[in-house]
TIPA-806692 format. One record per atom (N, C-alpha, C): residue number from 1; x, y, z; residue in three letters. Coordinates in nm, 4 decimals. Layout:
<sites>
+-----+----------+----------+----------+------+
: seq :        x :        y :        z : type :
+-----+----------+----------+----------+------+
: NUM :        X :        Y :        Z :  Ala :
...
+-----+----------+----------+----------+------+
</sites>
This chain:
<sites>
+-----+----------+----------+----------+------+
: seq :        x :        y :        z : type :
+-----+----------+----------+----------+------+
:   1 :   0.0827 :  -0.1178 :   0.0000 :  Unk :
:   1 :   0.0000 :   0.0000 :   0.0000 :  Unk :
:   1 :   0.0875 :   0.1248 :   0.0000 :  Unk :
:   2 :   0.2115 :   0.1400 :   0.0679 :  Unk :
:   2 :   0.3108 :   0.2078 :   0.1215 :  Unk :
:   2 :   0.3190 :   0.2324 :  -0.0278 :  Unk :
:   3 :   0.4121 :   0.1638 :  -0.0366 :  Unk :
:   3 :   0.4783 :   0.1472 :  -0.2007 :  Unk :
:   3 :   0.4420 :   0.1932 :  -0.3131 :  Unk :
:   4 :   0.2924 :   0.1164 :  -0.3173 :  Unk :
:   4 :   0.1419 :   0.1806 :  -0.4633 :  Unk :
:   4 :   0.1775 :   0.2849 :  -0.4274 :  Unk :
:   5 :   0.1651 :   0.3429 :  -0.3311 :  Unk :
:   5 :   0.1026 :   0.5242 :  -0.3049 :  Unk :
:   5 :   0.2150 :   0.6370 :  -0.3341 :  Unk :
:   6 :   0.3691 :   0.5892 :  -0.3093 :  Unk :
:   6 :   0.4776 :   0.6247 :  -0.3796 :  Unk :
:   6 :   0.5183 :   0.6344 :  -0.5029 :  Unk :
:   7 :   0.4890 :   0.5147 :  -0.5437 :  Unk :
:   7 :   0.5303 :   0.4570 :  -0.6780 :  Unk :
:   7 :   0.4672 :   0.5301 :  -0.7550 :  Unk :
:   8 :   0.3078 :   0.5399 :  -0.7386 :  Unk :
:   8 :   0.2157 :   0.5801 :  -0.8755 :  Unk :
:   8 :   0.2051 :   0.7423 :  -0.8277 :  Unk :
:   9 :   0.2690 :   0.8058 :  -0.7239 :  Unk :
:   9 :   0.2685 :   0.9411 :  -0.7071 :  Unk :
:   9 :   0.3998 :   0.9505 :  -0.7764 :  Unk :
:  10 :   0.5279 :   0.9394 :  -0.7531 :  Unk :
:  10 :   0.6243 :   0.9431 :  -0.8121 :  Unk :
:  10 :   0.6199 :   0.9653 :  -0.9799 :  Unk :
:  11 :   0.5357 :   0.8620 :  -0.9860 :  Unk :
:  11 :   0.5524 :   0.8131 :  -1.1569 :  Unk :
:  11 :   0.4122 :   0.9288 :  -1.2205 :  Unk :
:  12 :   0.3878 :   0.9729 :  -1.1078 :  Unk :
:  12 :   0.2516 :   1.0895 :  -1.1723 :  Unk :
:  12 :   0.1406 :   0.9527 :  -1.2331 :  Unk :
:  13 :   0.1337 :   0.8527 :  -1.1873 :  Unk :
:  13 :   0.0298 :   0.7654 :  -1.2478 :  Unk :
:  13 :  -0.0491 :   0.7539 :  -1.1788 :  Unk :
:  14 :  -0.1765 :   0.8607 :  -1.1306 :  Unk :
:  14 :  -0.2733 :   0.8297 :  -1.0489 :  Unk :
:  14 :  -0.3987 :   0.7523 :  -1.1138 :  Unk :
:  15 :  -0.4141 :   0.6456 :  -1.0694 :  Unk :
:  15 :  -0.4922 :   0.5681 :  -1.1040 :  Unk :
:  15 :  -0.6002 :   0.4904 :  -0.9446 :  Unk :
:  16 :  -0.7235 :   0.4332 :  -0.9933 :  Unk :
:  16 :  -0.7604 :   0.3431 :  -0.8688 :  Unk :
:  16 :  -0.6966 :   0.2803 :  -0.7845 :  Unk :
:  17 :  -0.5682 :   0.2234 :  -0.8089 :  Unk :
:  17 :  -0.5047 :   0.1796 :  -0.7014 :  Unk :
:  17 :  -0.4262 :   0.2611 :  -0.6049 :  Unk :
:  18 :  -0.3950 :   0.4281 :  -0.6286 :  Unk :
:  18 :  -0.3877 :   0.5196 :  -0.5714 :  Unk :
:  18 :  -0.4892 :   0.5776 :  -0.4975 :  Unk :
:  19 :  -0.6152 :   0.5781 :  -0.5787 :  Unk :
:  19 :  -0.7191 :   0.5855 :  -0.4080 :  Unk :
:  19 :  -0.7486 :   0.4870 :  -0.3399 :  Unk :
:  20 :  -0.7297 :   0.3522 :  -0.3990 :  Unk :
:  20 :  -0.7280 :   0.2687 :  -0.2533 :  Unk :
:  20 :  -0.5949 :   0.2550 :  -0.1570 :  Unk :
:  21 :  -0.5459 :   0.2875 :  -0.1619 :  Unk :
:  21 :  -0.3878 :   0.3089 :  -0.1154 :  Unk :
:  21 :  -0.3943 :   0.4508 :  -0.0389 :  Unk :
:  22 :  -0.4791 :   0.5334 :  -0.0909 :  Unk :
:  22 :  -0.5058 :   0.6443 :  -0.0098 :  Unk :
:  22 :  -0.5922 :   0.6135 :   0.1188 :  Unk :
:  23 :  -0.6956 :   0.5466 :   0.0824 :  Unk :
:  23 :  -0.8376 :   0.5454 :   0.1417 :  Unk :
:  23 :  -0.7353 :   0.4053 :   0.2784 :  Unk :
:  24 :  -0.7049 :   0.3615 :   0.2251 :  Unk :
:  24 :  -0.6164 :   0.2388 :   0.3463 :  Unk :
:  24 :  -0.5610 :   0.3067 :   0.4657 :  Unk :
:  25 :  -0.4662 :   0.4101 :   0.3691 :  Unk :
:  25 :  -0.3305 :   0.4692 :   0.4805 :  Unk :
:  25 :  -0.4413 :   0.5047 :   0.5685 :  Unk :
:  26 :  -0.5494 :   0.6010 :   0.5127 :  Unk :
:  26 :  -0.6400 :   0.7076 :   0.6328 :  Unk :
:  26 :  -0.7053 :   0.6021 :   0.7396 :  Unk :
:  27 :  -0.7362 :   0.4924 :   0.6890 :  Unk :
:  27 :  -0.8108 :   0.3852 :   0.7394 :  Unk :
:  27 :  -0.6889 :   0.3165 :   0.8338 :  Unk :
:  28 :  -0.5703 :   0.3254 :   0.8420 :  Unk :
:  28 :  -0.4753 :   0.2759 :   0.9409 :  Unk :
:  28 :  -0.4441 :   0.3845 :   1.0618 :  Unk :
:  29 :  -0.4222 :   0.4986 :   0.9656 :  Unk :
:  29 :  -0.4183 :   0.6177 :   1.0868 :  Unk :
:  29 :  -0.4943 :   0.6559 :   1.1723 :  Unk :
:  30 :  -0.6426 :   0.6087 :   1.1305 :  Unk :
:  30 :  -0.7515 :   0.6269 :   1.2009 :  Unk :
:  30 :  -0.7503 :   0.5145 :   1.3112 :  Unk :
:  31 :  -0.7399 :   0.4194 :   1.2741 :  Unk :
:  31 :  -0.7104 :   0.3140 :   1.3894 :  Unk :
:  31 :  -0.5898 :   0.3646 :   1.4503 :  Unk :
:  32 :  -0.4644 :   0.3803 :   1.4024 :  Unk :
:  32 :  -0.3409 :   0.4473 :   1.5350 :  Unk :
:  32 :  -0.4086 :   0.5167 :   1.6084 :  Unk :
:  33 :  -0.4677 :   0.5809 :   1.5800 :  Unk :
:  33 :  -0.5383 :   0.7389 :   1.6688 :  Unk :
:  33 :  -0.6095 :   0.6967 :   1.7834 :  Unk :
:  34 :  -0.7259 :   0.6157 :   1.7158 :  Unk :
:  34 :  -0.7962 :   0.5334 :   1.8170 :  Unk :
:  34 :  -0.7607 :   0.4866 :   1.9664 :  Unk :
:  35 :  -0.5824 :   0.4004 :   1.8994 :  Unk :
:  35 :  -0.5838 :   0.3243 :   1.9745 :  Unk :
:  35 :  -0.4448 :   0.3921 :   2.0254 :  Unk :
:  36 :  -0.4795 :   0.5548 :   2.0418 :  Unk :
:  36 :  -0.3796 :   0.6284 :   2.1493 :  Unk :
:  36 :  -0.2181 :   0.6245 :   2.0459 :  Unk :
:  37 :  -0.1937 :   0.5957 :   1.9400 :  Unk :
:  37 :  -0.0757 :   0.5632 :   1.8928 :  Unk :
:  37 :   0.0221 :   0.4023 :   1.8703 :  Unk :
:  38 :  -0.0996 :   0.3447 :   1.9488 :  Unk :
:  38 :  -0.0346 :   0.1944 :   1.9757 :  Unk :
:  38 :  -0.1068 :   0.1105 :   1.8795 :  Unk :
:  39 :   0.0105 :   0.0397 :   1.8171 :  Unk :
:  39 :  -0.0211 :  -0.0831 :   1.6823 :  Unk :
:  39 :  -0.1544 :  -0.1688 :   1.8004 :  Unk :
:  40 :  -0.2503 :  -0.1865 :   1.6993 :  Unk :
:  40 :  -0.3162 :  -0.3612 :   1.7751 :  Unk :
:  40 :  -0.2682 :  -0.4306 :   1.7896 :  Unk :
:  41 :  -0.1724 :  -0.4737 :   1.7206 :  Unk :
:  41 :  -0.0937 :  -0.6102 :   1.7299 :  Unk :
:  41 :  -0.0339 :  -0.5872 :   1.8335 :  Unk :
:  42 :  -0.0025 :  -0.4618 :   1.9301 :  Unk :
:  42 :   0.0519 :  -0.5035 :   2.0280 :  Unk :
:  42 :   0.0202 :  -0.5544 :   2.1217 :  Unk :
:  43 :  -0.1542 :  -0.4798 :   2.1631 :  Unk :
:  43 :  -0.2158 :  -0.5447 :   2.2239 :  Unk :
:  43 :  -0.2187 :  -0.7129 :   2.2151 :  Unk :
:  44 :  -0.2604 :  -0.7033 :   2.1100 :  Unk :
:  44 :  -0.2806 :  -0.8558 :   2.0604 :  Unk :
:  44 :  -0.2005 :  -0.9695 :   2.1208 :  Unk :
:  45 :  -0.0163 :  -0.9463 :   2.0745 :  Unk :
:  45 :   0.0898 :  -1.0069 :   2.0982 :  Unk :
:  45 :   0.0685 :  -1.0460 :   2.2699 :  Unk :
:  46 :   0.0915 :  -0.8552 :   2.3853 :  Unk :
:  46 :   0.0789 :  -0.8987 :   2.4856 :  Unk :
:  46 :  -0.0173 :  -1.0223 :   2.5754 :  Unk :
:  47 :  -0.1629 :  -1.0057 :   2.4854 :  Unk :
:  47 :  -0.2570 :  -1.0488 :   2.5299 :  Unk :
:  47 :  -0.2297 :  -1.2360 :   2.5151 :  Unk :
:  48 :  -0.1888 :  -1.2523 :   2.4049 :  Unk :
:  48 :  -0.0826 :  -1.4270 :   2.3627 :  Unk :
:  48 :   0.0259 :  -1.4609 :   2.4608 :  Unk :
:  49 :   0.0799 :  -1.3654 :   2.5176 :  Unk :
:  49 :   0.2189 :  -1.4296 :   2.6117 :  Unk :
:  49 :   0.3174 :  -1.3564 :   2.5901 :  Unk :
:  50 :   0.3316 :  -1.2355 :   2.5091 :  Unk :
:  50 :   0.4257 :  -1.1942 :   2.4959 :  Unk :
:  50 :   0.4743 :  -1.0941 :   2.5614 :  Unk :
:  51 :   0.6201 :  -1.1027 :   2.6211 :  Unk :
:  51 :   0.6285 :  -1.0238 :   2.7791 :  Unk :
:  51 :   0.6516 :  -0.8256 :   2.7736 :  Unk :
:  52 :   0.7272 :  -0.8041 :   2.5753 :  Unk :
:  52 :   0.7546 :  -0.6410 :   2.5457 :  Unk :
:  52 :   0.5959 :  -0.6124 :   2.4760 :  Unk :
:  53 :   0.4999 :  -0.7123 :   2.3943 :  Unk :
:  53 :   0.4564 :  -0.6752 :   2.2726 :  Unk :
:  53 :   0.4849 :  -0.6461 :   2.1451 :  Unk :
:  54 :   0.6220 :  -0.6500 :   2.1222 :  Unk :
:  54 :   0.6661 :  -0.6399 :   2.0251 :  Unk :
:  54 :   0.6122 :  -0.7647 :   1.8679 :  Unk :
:  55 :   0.5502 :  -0.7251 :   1.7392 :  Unk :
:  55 :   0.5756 :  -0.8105 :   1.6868 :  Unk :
:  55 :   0.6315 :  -0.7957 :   1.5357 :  Unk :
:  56 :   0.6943 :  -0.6752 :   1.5659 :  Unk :
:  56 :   0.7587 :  -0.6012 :   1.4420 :  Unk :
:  56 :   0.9231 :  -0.6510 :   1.4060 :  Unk :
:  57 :   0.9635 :  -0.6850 :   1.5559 :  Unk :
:  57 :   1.1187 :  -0.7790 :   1.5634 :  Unk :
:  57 :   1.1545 :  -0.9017 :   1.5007 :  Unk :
:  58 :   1.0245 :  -0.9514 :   1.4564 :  Unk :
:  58 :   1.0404 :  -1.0955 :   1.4198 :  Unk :
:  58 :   1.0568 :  -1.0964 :   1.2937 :  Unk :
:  59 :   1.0553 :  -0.9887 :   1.1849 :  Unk :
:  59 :   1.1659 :  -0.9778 :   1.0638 :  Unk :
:  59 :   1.1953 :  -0.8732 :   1.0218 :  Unk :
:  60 :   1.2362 :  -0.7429 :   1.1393 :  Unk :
:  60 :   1.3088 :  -0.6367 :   1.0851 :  Unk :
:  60 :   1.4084 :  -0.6304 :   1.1903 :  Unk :
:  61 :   1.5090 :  -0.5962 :   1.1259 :  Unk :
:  61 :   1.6193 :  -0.5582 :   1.2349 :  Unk :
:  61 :   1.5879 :  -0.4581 :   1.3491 :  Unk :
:  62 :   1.6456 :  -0.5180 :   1.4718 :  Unk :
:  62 :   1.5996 :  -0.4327 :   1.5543 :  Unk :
:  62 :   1.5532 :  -0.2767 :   1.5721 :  Unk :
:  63 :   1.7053 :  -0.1954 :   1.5115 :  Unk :
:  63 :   1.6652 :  -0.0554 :   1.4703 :  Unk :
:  63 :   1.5463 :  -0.0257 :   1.4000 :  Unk :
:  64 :   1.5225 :  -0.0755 :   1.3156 :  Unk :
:  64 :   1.4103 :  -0.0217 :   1.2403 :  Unk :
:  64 :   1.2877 :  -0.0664 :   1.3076 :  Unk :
:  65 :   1.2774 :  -0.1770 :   1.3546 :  Unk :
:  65 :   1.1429 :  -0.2194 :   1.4480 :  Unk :
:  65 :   1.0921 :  -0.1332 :   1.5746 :  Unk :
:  66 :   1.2407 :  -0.0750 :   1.6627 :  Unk :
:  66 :   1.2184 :   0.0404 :   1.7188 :  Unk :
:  66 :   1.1795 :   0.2348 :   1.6786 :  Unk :
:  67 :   1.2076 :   0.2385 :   1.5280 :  Unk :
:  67 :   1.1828 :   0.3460 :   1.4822 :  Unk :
:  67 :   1.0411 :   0.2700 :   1.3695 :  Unk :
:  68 :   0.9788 :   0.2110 :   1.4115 :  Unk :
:  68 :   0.8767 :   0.1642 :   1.2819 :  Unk :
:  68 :   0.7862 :   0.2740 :   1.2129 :  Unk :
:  69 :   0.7382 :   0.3702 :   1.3670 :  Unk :
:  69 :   0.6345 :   0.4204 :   1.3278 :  Unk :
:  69 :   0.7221 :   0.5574 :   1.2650 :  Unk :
:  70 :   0.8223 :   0.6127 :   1.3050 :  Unk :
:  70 :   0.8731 :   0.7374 :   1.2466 :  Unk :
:  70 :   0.9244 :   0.6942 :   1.1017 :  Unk :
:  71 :   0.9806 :   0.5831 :   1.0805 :  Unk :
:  71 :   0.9950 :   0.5424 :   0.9202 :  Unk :
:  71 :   0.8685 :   0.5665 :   0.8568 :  Unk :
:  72 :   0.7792 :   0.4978 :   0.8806 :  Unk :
:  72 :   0.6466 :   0.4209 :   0.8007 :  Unk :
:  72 :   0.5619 :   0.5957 :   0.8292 :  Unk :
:  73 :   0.5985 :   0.6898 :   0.9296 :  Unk :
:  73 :   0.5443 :   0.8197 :   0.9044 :  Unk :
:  73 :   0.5474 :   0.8624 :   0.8421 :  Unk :
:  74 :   0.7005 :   0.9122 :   0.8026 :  Unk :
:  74 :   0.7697 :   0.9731 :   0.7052 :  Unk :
:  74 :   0.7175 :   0.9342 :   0.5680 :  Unk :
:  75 :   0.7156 :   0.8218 :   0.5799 :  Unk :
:  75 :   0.7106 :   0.7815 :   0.3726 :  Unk :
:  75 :   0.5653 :   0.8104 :   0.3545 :  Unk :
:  76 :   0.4665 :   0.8055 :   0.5016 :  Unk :
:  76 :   0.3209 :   0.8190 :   0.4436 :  Unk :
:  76 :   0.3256 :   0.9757 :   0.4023 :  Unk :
:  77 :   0.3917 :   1.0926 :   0.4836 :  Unk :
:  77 :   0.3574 :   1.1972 :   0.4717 :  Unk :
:  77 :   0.4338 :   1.2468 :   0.3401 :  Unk :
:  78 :   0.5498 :   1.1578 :   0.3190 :  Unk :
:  78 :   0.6139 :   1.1701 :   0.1833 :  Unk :
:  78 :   0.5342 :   1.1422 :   0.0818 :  Unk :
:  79 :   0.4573 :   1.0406 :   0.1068 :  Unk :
:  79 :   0.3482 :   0.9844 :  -0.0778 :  Unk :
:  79 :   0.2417 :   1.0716 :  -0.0597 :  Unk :
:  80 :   0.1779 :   1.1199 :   0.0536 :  Unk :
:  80 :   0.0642 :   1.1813 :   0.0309 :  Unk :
:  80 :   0.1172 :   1.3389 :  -0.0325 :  Unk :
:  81 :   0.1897 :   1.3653 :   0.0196 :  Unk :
:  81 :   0.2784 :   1.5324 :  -0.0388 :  Unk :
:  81 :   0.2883 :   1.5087 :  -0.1646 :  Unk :
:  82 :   0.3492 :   1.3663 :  -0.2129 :  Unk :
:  82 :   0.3831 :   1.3621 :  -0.3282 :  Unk :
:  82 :   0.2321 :   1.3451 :  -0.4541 :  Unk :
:  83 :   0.1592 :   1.2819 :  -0.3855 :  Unk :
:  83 :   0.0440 :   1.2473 :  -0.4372 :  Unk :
:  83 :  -0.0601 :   1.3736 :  -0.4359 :  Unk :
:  84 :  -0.0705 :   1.4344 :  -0.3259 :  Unk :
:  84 :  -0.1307 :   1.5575 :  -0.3777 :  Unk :
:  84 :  -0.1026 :   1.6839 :  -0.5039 :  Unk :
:  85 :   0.0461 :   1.7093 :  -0.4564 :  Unk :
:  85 :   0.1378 :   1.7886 :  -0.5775 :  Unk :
:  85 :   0.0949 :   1.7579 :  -0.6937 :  Unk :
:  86 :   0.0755 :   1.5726 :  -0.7124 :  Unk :
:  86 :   0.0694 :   1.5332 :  -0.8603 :  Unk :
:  86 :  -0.0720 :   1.5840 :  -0.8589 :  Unk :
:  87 :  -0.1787 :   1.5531 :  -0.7961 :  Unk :
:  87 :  -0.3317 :   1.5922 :  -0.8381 :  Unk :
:  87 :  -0.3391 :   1.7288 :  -0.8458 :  Unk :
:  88 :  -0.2412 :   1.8525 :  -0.7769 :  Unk :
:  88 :  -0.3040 :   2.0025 :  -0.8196 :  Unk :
:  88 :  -0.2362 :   2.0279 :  -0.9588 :  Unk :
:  89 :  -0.0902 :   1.9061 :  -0.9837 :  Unk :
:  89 :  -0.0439 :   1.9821 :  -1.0498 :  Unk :
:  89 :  -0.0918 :   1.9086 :  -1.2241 :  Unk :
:  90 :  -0.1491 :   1.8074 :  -1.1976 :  Unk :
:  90 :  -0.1724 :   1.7373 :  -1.2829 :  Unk :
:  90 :  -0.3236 :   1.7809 :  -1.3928 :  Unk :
+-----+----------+----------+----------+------+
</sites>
C-alpha cells in the first residue's frame, strides 16, 4: 500500500489503485489514533504471552522495528505530499 502510493505518485500515475492506497493509509491512521498511537498487534501479541509486545522484531532488524512508526510516518507523509502535488499539479 506504502509502495502503490509512492510509486504511482512518483511516476505521476494516479490511477484506482492510488485511491485505494489512499483510502487504506487514512483507514490505518484512524485506527493508530484510536488506539492512542499503539499498533493492535501489540495489544494482541501482549494479550498471547508476549512479555515487550513487540511483533515487528520478528523480521526487521531491531533498529528499524524500534523506529517503525517514524519510518512508516515519514514515507506516508512523503506519498501523500507527493500524491497531492501530482493531483493540483496534474
Amino acid at each position: 500500500m506504502l509502495g502503490g502510493l509512492l510509486y504511482e505518485g512518483i511516476s505521476g500515475r494516479i490511477t484506482i489503485v492510488s485511491w485505494i492506497a489512499v483510502a487504506l493509509s487514512l483507514i490505518e491512521i484512524a485506527v493508530l489514533v484510536r488506539n492512542r498511537w499503539s499498533c493492535p498487534l501489540t495489544t494482541l501479541a501482549e494479550r498471547l504471552g508476549s512479555d515487550h509486545g513487540r511483533v515487528t522484531d520478528i523480521f526487521l532488524p531491531r533498529w528499524v522495528a524500534d523506529h517503525a512508526f517514524q519510518i512508516y510516518g515519514a514515507a506516508f507523509a512523503i506519498g501523500f505530499v507527493i500524491f497531492a502535488v501530482r493531483l493540483l499539479t496534474d
